[in-house]
N, CA, C and O of each residue as an XYZ file, in Angstrom:
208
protein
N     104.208     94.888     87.107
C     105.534     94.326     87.297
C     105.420     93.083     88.169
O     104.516     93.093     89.004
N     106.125     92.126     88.102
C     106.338     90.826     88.511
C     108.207     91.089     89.426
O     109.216     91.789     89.340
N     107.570     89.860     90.297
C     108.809     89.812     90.800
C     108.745     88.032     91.235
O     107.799     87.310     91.549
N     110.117     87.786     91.088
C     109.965     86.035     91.463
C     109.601     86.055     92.548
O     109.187     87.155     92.916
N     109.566     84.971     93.527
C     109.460     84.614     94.726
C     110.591     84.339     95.346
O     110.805     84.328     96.558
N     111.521     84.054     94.212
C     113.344     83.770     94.652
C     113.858     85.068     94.652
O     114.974     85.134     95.167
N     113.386     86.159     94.224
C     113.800     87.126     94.397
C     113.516     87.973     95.930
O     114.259     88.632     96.657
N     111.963     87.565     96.010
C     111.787     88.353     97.657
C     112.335     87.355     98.757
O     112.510     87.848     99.871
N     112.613     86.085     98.595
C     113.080     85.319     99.420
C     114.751     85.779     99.886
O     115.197     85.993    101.013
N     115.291     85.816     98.829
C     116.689     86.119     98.685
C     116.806     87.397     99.337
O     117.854     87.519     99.971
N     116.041     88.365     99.359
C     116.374     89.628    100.196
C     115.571     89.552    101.431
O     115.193     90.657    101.820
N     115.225     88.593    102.120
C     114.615     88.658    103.529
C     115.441     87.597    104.122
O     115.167     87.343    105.295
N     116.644     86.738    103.438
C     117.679     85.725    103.863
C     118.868     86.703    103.799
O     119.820     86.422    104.528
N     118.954     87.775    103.060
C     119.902     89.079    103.086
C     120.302     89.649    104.437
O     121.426     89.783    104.920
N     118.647     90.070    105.117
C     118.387     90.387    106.277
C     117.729     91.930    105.910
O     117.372     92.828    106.672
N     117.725     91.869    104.813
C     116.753     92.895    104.389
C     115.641     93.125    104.983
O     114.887     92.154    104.932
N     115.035     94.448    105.789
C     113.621     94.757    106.390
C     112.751     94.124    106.006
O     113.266     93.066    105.645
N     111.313     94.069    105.778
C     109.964     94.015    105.005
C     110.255     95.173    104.898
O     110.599     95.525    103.769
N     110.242     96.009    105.777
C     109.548     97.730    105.074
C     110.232     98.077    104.366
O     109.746     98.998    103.710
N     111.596     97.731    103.985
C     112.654     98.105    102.889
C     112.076     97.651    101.597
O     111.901     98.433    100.663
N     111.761     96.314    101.541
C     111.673     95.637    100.442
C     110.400     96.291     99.951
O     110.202     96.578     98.770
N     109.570     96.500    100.921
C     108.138     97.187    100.419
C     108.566     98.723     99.517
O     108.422     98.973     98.320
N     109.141     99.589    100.648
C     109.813    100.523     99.844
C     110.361    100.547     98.448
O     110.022    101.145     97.427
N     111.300     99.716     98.733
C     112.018     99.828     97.388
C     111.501     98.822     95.957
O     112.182     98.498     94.985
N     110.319     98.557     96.209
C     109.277     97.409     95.160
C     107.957     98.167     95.674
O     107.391     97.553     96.578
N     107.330     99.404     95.279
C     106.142     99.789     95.095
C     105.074     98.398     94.686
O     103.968     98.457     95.222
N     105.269     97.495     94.020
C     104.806     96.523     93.190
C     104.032     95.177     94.120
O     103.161     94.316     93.999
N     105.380     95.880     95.426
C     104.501     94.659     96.347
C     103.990     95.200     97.398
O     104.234     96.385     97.622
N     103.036     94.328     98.416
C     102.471     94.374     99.303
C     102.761     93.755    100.281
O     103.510     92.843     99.931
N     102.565     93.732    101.456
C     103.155     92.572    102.728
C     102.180     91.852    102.665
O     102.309     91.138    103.659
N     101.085     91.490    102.051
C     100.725     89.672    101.828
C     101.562     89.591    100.879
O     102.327     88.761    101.370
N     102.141     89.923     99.525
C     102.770     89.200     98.684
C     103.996     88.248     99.651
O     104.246     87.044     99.719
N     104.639     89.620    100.397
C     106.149     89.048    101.003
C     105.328     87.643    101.886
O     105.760     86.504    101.703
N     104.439     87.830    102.584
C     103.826     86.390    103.064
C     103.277     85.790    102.472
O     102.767     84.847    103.078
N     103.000     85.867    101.038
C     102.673     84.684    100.226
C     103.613     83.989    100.031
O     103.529     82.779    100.244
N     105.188     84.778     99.402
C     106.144     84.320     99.322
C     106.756     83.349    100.340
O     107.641     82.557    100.018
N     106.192     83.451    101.728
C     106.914     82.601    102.775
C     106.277     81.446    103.157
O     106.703     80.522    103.850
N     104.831     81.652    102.442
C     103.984     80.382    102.779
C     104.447     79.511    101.077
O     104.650     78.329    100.800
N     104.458     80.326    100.546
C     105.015     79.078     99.565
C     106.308     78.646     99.542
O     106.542     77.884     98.604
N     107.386     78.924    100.393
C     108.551     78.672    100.368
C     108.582     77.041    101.666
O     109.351     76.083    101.749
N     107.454     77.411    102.382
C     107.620     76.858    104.029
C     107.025     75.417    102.758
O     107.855     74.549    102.488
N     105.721     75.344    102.164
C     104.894     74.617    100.976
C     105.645     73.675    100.412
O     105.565     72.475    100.676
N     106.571     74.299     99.437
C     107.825     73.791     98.952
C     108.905     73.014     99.742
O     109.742     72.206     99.341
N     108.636     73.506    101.019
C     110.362     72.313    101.955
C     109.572     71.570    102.423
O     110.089     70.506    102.763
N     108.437     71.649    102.619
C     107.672     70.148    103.310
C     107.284     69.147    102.853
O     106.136     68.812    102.560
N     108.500     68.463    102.743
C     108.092     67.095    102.157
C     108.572     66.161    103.361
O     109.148     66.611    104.351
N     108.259     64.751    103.160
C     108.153     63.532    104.071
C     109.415     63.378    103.863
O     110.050     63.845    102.917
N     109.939     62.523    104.997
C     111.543     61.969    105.190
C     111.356     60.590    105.243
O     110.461     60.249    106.016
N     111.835     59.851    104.756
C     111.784     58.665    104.275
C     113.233     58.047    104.950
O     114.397     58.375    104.720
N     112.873     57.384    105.547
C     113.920     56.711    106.210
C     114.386     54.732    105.531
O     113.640     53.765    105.374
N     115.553     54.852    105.358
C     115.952     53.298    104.514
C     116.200     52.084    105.687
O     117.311     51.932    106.193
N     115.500     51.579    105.907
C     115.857     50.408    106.909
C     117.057     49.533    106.437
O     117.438     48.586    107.125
């Protein structure tokens, strides 16, 4: 089973546990849920570009 990454994101912005989410998704592991957060942190870091 697969699960998005918008999906474990969305329930730890819920305020959902880890140990809940682990619970209730046999499927994952707590590196997945921290894979999920290193690719989320991955994804917002981009450069700010400022317009003179």
């Amino acid at each position: 089973m697969r699960m998005r990454v918008k999906d474990v994101l969305d329930l730890l912005a819920a305020g959902v546990p880890e140990a809940e989410i682990l619970e209730d998704y046999p499927c994952l592991e707590a590196e997945d849920i921290g894979a999920c957060l290193e690719y989320a942190a991955a994804e917002a870091d981009h450069p700010v570009l400022v317009a003179r």
